[in-house]
BALOBA-1460 file (C-alpha; in Angstrom, 3 decimals):
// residues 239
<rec num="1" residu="x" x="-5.184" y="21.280" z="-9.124"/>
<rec num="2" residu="x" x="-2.757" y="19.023" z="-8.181"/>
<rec num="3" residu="x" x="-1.235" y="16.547" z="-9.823"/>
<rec num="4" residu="x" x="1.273" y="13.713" z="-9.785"/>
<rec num="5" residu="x" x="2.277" y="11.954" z="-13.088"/>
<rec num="6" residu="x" x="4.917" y="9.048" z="-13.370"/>
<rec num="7" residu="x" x="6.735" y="9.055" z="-16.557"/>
<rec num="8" residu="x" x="8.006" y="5.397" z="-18.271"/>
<rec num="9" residu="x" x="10.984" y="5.759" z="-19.871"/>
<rec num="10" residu="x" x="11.809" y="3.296" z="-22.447"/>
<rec num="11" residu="x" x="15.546" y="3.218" z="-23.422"/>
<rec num="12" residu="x" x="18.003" y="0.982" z="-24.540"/>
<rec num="13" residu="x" x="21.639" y="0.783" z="-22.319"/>
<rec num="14" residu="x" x="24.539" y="-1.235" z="-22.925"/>
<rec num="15" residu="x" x="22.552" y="-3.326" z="-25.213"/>
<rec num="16" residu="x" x="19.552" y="-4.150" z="-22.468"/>
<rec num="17" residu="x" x="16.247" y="-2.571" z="-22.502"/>
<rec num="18" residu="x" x="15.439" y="-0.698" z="-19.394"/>
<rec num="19" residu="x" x="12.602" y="2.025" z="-17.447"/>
<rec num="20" residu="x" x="12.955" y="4.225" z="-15.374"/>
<rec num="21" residu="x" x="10.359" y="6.729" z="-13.510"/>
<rec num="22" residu="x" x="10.891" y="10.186" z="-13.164"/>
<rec num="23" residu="x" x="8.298" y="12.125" z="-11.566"/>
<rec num="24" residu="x" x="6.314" y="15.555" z="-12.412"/>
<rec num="25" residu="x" x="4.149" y="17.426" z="-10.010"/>
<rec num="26" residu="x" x="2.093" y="19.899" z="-10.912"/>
<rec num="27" residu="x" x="-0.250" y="22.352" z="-9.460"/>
<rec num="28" residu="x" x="-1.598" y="25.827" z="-10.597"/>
<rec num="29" residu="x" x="2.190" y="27.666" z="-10.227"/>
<rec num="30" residu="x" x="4.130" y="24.579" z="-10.326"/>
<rec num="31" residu="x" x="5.199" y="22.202" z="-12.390"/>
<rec num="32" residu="x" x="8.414" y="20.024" z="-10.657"/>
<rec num="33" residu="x" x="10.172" y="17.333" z="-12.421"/>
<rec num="34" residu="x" x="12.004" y="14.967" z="-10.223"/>
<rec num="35" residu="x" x="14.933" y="13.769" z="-11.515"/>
<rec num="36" residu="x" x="15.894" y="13.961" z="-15.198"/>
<rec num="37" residu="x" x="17.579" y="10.515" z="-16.706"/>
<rec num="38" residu="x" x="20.555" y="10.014" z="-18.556"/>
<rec num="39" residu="x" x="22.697" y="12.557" z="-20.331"/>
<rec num="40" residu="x" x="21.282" y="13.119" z="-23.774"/>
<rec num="41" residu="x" x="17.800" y="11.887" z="-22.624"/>
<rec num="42" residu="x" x="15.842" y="15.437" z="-22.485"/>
<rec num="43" residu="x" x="14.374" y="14.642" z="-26.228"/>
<rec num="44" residu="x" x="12.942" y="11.239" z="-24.186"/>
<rec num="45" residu="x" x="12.254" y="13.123" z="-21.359"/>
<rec num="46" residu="x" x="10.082" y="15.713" z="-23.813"/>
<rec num="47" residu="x" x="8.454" y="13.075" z="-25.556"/>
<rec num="48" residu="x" x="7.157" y="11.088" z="-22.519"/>
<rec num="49" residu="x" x="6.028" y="13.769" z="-21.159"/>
<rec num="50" residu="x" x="3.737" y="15.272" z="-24.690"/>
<rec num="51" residu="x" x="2.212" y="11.848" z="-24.539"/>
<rec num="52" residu="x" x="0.935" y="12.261" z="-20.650"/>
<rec num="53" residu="x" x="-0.577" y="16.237" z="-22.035"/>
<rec num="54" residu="x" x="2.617" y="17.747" z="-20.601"/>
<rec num="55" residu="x" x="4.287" y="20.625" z="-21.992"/>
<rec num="56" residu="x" x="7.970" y="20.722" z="-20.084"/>
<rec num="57" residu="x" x="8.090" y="24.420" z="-21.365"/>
<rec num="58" residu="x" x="6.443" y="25.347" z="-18.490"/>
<rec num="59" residu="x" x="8.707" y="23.241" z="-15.774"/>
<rec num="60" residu="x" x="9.153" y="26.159" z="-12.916"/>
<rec num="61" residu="x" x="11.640" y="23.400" z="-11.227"/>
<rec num="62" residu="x" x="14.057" y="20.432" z="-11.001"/>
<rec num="63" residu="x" x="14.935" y="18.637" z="-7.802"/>
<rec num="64" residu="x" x="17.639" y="16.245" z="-7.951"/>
<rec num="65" residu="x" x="17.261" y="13.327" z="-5.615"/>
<rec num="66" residu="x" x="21.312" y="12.434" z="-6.032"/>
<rec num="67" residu="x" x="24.298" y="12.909" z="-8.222"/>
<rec num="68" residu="x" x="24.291" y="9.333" z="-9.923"/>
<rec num="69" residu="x" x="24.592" y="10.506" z="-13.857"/>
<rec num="70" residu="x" x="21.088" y="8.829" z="-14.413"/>
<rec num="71" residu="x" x="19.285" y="11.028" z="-12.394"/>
<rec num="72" residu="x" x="21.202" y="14.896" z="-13.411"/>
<rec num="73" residu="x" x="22.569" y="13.612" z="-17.035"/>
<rec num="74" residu="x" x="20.408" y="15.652" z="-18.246"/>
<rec num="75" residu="x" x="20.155" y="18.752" z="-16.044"/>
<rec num="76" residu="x" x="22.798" y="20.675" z="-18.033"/>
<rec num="77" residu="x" x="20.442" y="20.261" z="-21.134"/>
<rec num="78" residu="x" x="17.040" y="21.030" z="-19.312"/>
<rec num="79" residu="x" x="18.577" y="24.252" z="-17.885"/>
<rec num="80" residu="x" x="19.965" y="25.411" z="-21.077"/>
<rec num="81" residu="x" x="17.194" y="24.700" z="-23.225"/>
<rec num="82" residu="x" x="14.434" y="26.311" z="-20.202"/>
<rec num="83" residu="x" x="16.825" y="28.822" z="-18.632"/>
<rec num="84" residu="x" x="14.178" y="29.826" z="-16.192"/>
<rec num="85" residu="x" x="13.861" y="26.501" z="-14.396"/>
<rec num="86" residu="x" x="15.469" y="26.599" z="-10.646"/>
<rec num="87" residu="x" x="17.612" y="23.182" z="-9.789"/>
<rec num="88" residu="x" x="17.491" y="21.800" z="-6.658"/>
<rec num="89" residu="x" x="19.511" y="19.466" z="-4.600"/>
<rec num="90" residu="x" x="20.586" y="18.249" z="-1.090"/>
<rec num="91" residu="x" x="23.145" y="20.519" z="-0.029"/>
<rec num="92" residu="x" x="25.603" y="17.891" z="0.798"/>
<rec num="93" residu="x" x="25.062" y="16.747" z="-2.688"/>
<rec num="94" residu="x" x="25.811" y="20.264" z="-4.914"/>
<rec num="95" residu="x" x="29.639" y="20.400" z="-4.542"/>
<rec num="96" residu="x" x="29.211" y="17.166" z="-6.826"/>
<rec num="97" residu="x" x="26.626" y="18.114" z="-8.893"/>
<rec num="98" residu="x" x="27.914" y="21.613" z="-9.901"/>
<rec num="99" residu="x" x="31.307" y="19.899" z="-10.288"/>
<rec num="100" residu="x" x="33.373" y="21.367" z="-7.226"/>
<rec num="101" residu="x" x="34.405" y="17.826" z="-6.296"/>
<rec num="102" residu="x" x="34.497" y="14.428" z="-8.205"/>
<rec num="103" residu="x" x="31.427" y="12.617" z="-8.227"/>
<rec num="104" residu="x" x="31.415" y="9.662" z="-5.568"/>
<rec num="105" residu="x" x="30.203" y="7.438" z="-8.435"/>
<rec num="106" residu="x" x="33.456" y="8.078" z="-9.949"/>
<rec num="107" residu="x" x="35.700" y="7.782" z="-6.980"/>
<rec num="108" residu="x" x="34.125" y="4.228" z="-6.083"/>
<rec num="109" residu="x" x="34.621" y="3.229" z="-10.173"/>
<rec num="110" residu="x" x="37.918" y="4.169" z="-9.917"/>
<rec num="111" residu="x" x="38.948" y="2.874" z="-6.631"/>
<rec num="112" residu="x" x="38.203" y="-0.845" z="-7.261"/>
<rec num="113" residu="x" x="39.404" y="-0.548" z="-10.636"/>
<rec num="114" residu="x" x="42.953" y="-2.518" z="-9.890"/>
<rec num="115" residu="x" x="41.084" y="-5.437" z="-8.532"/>
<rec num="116" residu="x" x="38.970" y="-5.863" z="-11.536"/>
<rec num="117" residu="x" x="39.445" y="-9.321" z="-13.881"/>
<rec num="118" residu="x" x="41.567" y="-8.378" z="-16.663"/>
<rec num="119" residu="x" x="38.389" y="-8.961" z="-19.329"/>
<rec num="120" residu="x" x="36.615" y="-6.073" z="-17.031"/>
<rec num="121" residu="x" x="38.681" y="-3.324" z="-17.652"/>
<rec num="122" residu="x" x="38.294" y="-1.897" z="-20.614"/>
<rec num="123" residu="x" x="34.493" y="-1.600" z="-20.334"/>
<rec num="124" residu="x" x="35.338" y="-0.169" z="-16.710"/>
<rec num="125" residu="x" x="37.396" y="2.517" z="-18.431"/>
<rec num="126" residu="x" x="34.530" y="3.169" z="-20.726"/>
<rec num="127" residu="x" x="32.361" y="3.542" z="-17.454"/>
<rec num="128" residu="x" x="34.703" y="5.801" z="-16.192"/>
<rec num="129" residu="x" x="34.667" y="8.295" z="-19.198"/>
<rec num="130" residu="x" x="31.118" y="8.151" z="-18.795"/>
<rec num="131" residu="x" x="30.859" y="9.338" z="-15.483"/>
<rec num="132" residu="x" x="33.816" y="12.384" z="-16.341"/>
<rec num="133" residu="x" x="32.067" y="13.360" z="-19.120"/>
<rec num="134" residu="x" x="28.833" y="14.666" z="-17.550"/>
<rec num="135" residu="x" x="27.675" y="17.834" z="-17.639"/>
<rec num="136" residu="x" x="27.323" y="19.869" z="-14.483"/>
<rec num="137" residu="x" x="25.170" y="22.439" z="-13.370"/>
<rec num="138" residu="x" x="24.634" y="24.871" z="-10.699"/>
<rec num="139" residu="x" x="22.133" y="24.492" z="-8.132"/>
<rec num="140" residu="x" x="19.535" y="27.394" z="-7.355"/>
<rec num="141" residu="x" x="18.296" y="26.309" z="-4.144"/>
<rec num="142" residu="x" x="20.267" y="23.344" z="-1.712"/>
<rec num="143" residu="x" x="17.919" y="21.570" z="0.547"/>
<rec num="144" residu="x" x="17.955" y="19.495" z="3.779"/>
<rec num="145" residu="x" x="16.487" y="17.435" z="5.853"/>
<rec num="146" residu="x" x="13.053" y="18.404" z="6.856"/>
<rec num="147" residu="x" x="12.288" y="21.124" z="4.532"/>
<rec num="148" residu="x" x="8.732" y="21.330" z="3.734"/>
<rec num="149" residu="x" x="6.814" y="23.819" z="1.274"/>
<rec num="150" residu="x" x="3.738" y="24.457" z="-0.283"/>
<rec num="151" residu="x" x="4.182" y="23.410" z="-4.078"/>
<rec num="152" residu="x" x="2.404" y="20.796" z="-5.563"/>
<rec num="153" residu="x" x="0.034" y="20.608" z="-2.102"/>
<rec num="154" residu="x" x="2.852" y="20.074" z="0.051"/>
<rec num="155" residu="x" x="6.058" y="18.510" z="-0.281"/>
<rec num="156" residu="x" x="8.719" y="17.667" z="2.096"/>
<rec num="157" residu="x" x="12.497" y="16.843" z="1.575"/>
<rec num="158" residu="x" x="13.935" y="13.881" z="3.621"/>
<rec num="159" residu="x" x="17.405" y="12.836" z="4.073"/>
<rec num="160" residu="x" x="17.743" y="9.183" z="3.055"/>
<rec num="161" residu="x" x="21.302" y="8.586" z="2.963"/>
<rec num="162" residu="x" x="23.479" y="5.389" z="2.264"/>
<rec num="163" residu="x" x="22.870" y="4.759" z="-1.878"/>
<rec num="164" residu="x" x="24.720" y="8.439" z="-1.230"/>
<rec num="165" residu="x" x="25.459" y="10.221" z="1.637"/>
<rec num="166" residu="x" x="23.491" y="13.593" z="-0.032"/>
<rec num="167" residu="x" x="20.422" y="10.990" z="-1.627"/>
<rec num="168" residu="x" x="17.347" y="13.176" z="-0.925"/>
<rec num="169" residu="x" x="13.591" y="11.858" z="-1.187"/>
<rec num="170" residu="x" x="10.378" y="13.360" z="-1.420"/>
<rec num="171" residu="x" x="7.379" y="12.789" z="0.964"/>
<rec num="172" residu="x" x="3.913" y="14.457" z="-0.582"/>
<rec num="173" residu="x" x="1.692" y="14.160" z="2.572"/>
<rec num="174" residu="x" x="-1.405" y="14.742" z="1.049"/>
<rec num="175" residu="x" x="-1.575" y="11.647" z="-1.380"/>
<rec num="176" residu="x" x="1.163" y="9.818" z="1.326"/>
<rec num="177" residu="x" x="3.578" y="9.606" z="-1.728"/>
<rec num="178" residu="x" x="7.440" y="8.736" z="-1.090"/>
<rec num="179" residu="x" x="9.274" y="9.666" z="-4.438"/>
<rec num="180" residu="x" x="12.358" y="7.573" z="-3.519"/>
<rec num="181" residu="x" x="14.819" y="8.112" z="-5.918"/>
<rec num="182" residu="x" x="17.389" y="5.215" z="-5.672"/>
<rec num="183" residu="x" x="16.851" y="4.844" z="-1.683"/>
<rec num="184" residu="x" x="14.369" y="1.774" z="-2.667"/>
<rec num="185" residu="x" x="14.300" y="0.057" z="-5.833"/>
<rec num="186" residu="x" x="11.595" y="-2.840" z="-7.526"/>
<rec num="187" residu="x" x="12.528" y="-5.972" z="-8.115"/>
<rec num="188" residu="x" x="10.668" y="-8.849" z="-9.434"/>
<rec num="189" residu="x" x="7.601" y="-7.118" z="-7.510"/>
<rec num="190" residu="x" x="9.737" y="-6.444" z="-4.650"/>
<rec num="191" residu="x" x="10.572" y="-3.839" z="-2.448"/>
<rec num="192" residu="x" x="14.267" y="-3.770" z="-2.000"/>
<rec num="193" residu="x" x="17.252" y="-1.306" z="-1.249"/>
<rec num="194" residu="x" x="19.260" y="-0.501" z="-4.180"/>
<rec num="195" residu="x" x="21.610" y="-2.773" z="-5.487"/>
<rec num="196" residu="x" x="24.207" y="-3.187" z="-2.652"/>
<rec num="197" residu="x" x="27.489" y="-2.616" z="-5.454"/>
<rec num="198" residu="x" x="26.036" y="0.813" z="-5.971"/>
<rec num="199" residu="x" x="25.329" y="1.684" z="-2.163"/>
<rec num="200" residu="x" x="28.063" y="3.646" z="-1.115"/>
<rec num="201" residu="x" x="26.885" y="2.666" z="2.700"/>
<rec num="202" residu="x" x="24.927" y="0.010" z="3.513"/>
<rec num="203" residu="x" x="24.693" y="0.708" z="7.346"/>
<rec num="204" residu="x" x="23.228" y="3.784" z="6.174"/>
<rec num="205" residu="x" x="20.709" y="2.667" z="3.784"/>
<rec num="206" residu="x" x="19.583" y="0.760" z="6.620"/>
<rec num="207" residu="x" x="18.739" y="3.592" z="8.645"/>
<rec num="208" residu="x" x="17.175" y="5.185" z="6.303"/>
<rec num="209" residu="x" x="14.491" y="2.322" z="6.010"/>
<rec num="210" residu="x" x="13.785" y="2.797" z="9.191"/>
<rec num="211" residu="x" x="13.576" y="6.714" z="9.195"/>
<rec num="212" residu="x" x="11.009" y="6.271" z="6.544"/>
<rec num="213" residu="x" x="8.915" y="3.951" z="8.889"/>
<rec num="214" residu="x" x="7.733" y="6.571" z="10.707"/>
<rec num="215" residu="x" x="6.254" y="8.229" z="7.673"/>
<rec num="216" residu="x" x="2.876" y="7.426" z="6.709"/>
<rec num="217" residu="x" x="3.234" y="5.814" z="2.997"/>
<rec num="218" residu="x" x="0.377" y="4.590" z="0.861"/>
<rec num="219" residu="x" x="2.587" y="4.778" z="-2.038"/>
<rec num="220" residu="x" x="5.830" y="4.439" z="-3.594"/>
<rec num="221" residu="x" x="7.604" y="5.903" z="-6.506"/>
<rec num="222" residu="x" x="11.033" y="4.308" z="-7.554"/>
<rec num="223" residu="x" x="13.174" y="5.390" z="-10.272"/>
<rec num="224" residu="x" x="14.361" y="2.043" z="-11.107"/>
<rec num="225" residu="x" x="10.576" y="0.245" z="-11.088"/>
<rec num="226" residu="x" x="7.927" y="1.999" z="-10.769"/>
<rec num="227" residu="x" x="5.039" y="2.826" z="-8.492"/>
<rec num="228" residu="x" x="4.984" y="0.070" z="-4.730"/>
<rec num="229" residu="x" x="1.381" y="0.278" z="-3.506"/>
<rec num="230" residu="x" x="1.286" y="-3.405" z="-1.374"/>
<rec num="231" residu="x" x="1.313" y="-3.492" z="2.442"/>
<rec num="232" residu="x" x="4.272" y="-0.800" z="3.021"/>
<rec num="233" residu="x" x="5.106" y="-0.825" z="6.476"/>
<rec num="234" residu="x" x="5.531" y="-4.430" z="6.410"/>
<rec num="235" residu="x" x="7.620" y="-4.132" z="3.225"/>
<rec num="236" residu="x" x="10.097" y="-1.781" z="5.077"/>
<rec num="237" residu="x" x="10.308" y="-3.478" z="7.959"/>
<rec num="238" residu="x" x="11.091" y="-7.198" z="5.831"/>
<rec num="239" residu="x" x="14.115" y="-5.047" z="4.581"/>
């Protein structure tokens, strides 16, 4: 038995409605949730998952594909309320996530905060707090590039930098199944990189589309949209 569900999360954010897709795998010893929404979002998380026959009591992992507070705002909550879950994340990515150094997010917030309008500040300083106030976590197990096991009938970790340097994805070979994360993101039916404000290296993210061309893809998961499934190779390479 294995199994892949998408969750839809339904939520309301700064006064817009918005999805996004975390990820569960599943198999007779496993059950892997990939990524884990906003901070306060486990009750969501819990519900989504009830309606799709899952009980998250019996998660055995978490991997984080990056340290943006919409995909590990809700790690801290997961671990405490299911101590026996392991968390995993790039290794280049846990100094931020178990709070060693300041999150990137914050660093870039903060850096362009002088050459904001005037009218933009205070909500910027309001973003800011945000981002401080996040839990963090440890991580059980750092990954890297290449790292392939036997859960869920084969996973492997790959590298996709340029979103953020430590932005992991997740290649499932035997359904050809990228779980991107934020590497690629749907919009208006589109494959696309992530929003270019938010992509800490755009050189990079570039590369990456090209290290995942030599992958073979039949479908794509995206945090921010949904589930790709039309003519991928071609999509990649219009990027």
């Amino acid at each position: 038995m294995n199994k892949l569900n998408v969750l839809e999360i339904n939520f309301e954010f700064n006064g817009m409605v918005d999805t996004i897709y975390p990820v569960i795998l599943r198999d007779d010893k496993e059950m892997i949730l990939i990524d884990c929404g906003y901070p306060n979002f486990l009750a969501l998380i819990e519900d989504c998952a009830s309606k799709n026959n899952i009980d998250l009591s019996n998660l055995t992992k978490l991997i984080i594909t990056h340290h943006d507070f919409d995909h590990m705002g809700s790690a801290a909550d997961l671990k405490a309320k299911y101590p026996n879950i392991k968390i995993l994340a790039s290794s280049k990515d846990e100094k931020y996530i178990n709070g060693k150094e300041k999150s990137l997010r914050l660093q870039q917030a903060e850096s362009i905060y002088e050459s904001l309008p005037e009218e933009q500040k205070e909500w910027a300083l309001n973003f800011h707090k945000i981002l401080g106030s996040i839990e963090n976590v440890d991580i059980d197990r750092a990954l890297n590039d290449g790292d392939i096991f036997d859960w869920c009938g084969g996973i492997e970790t790959i590298e996709t930098p340029g979103h953020m340097p430590g932005h992991i994805s997740i290649y499932i070979k035997e359904s050809r199944t990228l779980i991107a994360g934020d590497a690629l993101v749907i919009e208006d039916g589109k494959l696309c990189i992530a929003n270019p404000q938010y992509t800490l290296d755009m050189k990079e993210a570039k590369k990456t589309i090209n290290k995942l061309l030599n992958y073979e893809i039949d479908r794509i998961i995206c945090y921010h949209g949904g589930i790709y499934q039309s003519d991928i190779k071609k999509s990649l390479e219009n990027i």
